[in-house]
C-alpha positions in Angstrom: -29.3 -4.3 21.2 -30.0 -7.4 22.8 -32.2 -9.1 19.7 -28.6 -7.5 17.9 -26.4 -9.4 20.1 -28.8 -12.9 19.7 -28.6 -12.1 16.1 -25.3 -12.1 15.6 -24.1 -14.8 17.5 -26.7 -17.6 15.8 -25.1 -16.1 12.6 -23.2 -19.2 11.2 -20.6 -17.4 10.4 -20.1 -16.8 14.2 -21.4 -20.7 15.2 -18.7 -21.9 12.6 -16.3 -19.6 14.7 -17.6 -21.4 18.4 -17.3 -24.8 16.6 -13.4 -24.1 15.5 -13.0 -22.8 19.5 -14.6 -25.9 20.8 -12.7 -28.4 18.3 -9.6 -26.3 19.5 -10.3 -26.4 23.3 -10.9 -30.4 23.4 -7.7 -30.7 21.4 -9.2 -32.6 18.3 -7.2 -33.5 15.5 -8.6 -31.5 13.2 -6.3 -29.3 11.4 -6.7 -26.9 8.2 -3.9 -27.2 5.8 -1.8 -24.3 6.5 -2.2 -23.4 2.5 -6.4 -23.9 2.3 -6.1 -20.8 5.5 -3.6 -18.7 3.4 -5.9 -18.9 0.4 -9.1 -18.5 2.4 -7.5 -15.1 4.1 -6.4 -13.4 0.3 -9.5 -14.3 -0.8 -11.3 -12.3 2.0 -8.6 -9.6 1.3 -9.4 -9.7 -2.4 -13.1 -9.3 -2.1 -13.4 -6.7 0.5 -10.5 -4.5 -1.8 -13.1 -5.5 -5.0 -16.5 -4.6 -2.9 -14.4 -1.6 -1.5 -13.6 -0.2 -5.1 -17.2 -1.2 -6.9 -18.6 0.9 -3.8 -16.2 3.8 -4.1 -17.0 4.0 -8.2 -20.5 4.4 -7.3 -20.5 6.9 -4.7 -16.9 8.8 -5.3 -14.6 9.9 -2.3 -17.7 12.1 -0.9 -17.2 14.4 2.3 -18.0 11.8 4.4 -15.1 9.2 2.3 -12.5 12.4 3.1 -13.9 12.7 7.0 -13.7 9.2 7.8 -10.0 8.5 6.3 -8.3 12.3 8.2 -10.5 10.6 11.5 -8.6 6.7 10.9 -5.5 8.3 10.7 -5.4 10.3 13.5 -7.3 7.1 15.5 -4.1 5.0 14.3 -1.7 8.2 15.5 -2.9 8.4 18.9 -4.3 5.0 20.4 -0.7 3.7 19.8 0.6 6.3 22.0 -2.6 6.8 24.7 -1.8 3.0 25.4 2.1 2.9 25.2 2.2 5.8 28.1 -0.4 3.6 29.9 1.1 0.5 29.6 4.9 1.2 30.0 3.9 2.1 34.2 2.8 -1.0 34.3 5.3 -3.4 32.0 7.9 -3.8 30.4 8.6 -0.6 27.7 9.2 -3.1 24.7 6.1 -5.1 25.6 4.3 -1.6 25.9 5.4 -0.2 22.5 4.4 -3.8 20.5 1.2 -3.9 22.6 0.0 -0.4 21.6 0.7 -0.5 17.8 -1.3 -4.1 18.1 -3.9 -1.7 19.5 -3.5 0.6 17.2 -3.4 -1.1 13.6 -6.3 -3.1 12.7 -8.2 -6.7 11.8 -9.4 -7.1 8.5 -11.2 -10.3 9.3 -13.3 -8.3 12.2 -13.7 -5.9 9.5 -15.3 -8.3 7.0 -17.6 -9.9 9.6 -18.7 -6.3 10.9 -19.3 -5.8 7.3 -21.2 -8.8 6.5 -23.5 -7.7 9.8 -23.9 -4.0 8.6 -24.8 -5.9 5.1 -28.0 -7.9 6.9 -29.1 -4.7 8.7 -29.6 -2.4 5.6 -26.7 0.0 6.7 -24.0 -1.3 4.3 -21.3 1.2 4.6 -18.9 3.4 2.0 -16.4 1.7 0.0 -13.8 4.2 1.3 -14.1 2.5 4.4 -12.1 -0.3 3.1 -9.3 2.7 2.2 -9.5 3.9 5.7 -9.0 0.1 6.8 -5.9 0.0 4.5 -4.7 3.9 6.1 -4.5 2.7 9.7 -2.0 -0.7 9.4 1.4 1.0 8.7 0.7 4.4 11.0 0.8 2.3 14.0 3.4 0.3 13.1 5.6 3.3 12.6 4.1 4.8 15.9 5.6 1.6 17.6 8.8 1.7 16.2 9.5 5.1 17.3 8.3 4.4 20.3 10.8 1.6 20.8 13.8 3.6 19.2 12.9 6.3 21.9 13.1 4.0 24.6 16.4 2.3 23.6 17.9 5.7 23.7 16.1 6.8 27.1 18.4 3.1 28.7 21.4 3.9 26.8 21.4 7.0 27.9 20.6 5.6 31.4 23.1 2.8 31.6 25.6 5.4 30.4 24.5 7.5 33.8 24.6 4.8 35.8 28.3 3.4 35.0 29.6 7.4 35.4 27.7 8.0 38.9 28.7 4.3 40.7 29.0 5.6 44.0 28.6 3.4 46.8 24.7 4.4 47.2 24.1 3.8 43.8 25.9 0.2 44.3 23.7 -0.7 47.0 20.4 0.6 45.5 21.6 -0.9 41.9 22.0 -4.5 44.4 18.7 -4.0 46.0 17.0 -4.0 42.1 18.9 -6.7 40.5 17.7 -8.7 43.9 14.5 -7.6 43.6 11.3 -9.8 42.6 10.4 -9.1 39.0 6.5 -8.8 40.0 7.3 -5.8 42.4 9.4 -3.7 39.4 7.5 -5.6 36.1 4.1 -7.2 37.7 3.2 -8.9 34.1 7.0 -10.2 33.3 8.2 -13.3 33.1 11.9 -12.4 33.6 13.3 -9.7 35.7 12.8 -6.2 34.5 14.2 -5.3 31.2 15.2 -8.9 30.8 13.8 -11.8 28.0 14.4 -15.4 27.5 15.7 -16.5 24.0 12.1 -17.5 23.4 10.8 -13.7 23.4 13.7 -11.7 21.8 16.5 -12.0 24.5 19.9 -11.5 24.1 20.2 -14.7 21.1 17.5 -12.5 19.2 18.5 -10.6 16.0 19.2 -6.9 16.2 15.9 -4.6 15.4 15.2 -3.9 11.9 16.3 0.1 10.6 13.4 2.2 10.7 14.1 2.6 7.0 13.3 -1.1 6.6 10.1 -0.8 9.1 8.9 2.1 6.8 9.4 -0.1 4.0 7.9 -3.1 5.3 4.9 -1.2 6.5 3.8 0.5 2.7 4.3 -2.6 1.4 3.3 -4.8 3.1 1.3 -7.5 0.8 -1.7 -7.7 2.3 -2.1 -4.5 2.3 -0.8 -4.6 -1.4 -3.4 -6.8 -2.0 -6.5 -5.2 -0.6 -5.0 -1.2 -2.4 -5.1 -3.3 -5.7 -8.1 -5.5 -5.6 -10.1 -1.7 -4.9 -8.2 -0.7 -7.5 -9.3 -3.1 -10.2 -13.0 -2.7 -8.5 -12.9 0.6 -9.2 -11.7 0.5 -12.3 -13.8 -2.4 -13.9 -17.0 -0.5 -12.8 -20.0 -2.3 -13.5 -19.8 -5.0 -16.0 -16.5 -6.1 -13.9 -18.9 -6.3 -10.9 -21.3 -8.7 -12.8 -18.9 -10.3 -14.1 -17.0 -11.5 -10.7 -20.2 -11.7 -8.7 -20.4 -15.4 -8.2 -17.1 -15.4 -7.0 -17.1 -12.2 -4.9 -20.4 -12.2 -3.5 -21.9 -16.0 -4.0 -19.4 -17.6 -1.9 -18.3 -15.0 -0.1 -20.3 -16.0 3.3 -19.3 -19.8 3.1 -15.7 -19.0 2.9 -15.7 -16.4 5.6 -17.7 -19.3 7.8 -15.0 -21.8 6.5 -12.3 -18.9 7.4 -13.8 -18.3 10.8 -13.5 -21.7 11.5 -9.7 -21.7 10.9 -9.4 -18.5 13.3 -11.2 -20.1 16.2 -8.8 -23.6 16.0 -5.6 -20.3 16.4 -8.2 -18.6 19.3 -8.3 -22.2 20.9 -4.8 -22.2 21.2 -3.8 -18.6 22.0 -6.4 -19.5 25.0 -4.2 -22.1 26.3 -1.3 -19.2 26.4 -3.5 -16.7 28.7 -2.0 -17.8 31.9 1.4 -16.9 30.2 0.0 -13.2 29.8 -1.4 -12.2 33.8 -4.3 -10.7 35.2 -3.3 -7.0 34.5 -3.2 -8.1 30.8 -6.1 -10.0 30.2 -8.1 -7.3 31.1 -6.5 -5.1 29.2 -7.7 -7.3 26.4 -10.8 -7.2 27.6 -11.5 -3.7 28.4 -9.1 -1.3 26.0 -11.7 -2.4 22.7 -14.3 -0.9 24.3 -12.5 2.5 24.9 -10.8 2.4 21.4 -14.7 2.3 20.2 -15.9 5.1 22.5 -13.1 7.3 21.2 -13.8 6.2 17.4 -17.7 6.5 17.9 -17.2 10.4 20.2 -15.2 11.4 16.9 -17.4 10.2 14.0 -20.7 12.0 15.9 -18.7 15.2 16.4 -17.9 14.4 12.7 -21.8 13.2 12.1 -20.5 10.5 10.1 -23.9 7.5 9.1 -24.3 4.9 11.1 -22.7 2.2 8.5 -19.6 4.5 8.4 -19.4 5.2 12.3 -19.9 2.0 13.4 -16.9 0.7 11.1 -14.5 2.9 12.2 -15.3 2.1 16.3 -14.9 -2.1 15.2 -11.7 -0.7 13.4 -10.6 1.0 16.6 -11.6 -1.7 18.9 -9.3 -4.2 17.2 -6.6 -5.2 17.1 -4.2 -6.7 14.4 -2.2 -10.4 14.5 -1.4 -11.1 11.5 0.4 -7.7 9.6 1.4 -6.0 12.8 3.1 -8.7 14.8 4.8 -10.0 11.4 6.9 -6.8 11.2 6.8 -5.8 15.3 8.6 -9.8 15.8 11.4 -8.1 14.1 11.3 -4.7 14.7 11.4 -4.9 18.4 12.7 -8.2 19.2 12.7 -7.2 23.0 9.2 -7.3 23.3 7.7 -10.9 23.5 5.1 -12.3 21.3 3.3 -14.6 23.6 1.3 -11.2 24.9 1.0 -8.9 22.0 -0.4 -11.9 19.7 -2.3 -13.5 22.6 -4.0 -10.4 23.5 -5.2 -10.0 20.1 -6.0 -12.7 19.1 -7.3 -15.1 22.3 -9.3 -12.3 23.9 -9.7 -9.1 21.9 -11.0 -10.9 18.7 -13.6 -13.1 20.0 -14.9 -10.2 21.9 -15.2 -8.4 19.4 -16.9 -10.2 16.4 -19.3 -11.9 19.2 -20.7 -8.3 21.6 -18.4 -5.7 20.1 -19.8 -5.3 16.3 -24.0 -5.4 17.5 -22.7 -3.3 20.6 -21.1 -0.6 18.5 -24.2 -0.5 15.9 -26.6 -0.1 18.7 -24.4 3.0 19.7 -24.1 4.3 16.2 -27.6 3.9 15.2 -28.7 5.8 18.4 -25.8 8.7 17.3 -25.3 8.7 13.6 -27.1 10.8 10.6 
């Protein structure tokens, strides 16, 4: 596991990665042109779909391609709530319900570069595991939104209590909270409990999205748009299609994920600089929660004695978490909850743990349990 570890981080994908961190952390000027990172992120969309569908042609929607998509679902179904009944003790509900679907949906670009790994090792996974990639982004986000829709309810139900019952006890003890130090009812909070600044989706924010809208938003979603069609039209153009696009798809594939990497550690240097925004209870939250994601993901797939390609994609799918479709549609979902810690958490700490000891560590485990 070590030499796996070594491996990966002198990959230059990964170096490329470090470099964009560094440039980020010494506060260069360099900057990508916001358009140059769009493009670079559909065009890793677009070949992973492609690769996805080519694969899937070849090999059809086996046992395995049926076991692995029911096992993503139910992954995206239950981390989101596991970690909202966790978290809520501990902050804000809001913050709770946005920080467990971030948990609960996925990274495609950790998906590519676990990909790209499993690619150098010989154990090149199932094109349906692009399809379960796709399956897990919008269960999550519905997960948090009913979430946060059941809490609302649970505090207007609440405040209604309260304003019946104002006896003098409940005057002084409703005195004793309002006077209270945040840290003692919400440790992680910067504002008093149930409270936010117009920064993070106070009282100046828009009203939450319907969950009509939230459904909508989270089927069609364009990236997700994107990576259903681009297997699609891999799937469909069968062999001569995959000839016929494999300079593009596969010849510059690893420069532009480098390039792209490079891009995403410039944003990691400067979710970094917001960690001290997030607390101490958070960060290792960050740090931790992957790791038991991918033990639930990797306990699942052996019960399901899924290969080692497949297992070890759905524990790196598991362990991440998402920051670009997720918090998009959560920003406006549940305005209450703040940004500055679902977004940081993904990106500053989760992702750069993952793509640099997560993937190699969650091979090593699924090469020692998978078929």
């Amino acid at each position: 596991m070590d030499a796996d570890i070594l491996k990966n981080l002198t990959d230059p994908a990964i170096l490329f990665f470090f470099l964009g961190v560094t440039i980020g952390l010494i506060r260069s000027n360099l900057e990508i042109p916001a358009a140059i990172a769009k493009f670079l992120s559909l065009y890793l969309l677009m070949a992973l779909g492609f690769k996805g569908g080519q694969a899937l042609a070849d090999a059809g929607l086996s046992g395995d391609g049926v076991k692995v998509i029911g096992a993503a679902i139910v992954l995206a179904l239950v981390i989101p709530v596991i970690w909202f009944l966790a978290l809520r003790k501990r902050i804000d509900a809001f913050d709770a319900a946005a920080i467990a679907a971030t948990y609960g949906s996925v990274s495609a670009v950790t998906f590519v570069t676990a990909s790209q790994f499993l690619i150098s090792r010989g154990d090149e996974a199932g094109g349906h595991m692009t399809v379960a990639m796709v399956l897990m982004e919008s269960p999550a986000i519905i997960m948090a939104v009913l979430l946060a829709t059941w809490v609302r309810a649970k505090l207007k139900t609440s405040n209604a209590g309260v304003a019946m019952s104002a006896t003098p006890v409940a005057s002084i003890l409703s005195d004793k909270l309002a006077s209270a130090d945040s840290s003692t009812i919400v440790p992680e909070a910067p504002h008093p409990a149930g409270a936010r600044g117009p920064e993070e989706g106070g009282v100046d924010a828009e009203p939450p999205i319907s969950i009509k809208e939230v459904f909508r938003e989270a089927f069609t979603d364009g990236v997700n748009f994107l990576l259903i069609g681009s297997m699609v039209v891999g799937f469909i153009s069968g062999p001569a299609g995959g000839e016929a696009m494999a300079p593009f798809i596969n010849g510059l594939f690893k420069g532009l994920l480098a390039f792209f990497l490079l891009e995403m550690g410039l944003l990691v240097a400067r979710r970094l600089r917001e960690v001290r925004d997030v607390g101490p209870f958070l960060i290792a939250f960050g740090v931790i929660v992957p790791f038991i994601n991918a033990a639930l993901a990797l306990a699942l797939g052996w019960a399901l004695r899924l290969p080692v390609g497949d297992l070890t994609l759905l524990a790196v799918l598991a362990a991440s978490g998402s920051y670009i479709v997720v918090p998009a549609v959560v920003r406006y979902a549940i305005p209450e909850a703040a940004p500055s810690r679902y977004l940081t958490l993904a990106l500053g700490i989760t992702f750069p743990i993952n793509i640099t000891i997560g993937i190699p560590l969650y091979y090593a485990i699924a090469s020692a349990l998978g078929t």
